[in-house]
N, C-alpha and C positions, 0 to 999 in steps of 0.2 A: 756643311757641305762634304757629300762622299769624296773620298780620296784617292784618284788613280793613275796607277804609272804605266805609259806607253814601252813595250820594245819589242819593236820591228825594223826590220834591213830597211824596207822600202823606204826612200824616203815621203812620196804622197798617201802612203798607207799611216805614216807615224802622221800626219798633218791630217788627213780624213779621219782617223778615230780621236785625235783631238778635239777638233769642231763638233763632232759628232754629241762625244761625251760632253763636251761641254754646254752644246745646245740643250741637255737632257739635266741638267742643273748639276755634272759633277766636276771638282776638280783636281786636274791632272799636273800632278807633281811635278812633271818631265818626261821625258822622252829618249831611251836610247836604241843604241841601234846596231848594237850586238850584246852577245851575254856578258861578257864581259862587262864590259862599259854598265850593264844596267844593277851589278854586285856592288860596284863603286858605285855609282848612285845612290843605289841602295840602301848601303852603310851610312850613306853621309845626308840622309834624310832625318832633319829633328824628328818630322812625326812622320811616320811610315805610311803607305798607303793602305788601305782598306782590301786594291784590287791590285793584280797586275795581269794586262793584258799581253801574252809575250808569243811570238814567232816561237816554231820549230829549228827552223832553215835558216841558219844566220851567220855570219864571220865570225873567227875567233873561237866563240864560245856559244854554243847551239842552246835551244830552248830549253831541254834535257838537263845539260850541266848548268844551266842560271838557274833553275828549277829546282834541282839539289843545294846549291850554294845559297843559294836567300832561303828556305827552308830553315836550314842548318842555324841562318842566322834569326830569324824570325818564325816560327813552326805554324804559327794562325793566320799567316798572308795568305789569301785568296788568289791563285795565281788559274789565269785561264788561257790556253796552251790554244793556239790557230796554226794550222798547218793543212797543207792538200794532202801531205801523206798520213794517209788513214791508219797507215800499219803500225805506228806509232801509241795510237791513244789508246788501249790497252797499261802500257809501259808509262803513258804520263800520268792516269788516274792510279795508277798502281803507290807511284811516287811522290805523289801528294797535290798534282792537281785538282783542283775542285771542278775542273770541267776544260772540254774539249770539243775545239769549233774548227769543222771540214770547210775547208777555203775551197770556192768561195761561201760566204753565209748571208742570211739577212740581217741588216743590221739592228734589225726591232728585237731577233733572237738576243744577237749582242747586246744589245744595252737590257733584255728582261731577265739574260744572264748575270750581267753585273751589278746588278738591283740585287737580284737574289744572293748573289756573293757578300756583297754590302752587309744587308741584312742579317746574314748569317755569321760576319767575323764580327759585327758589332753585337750580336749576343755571344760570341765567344769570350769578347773583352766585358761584356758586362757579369761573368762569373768569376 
């Protein structure tokens, strides 16, 4: 089973991509709910996630800085960056997100995106 970590402010948005993804046969490590909090998580995951779904907009520590900081510690994590400000995704695919979702989205995009993520870091780990 694919492996994937939620971080979003909202708290019914962290709860709706849960169900979501898990209806879709994948599963989700956890959930946090700023950048912060999701580095700590992060770190302390035996086996890493495949995907991370993570907010722009969030307390503490923005989508941006969790986006550099798990990098750093893991460089193959498939991390895909949801935010309404558009002006932004430029600057996250620059930085090593694998992809960028203008809120709102459909969620069949999301999940044919995180298939494809999937996909792609588990030929990564099979090299």
């Amino acid at each position: 089973m694919d492996k994937v970590f939620i971080v979003e402010d909202e708290p019914m948005l962290r709860l709706f991509y849960t169900q979501i993804l898990e209806e879709y046969g994948f599963e989700v490590l956890g959930a946090a709910k700023n950048g912060d909090e999701a580095i700590s998580m992060f770190e302390k995951f035996p086996e890493k996630p495949l995907v991370i779904i993570m907010d722009y907009r969030m307390p503490i520590k923005n989508g941006i800085e969790a986006l550099q900081d798990i990098l750093k510690i893991d460089k193959n994590t498939k991390i895909i960056i949801t935010s309404a400000d558009t002006s932004i995704k430029e600057k996250v695919l620059s930085l090593g997100a694998c992809s960028f979702k203008e809120k709102p989205f459909d969620i069949d995009l999301l999940v044919a995106n995180v298939q494809k993520a999937c996909i792609s870091s588990k030929s990564l780990l099979a090299t």
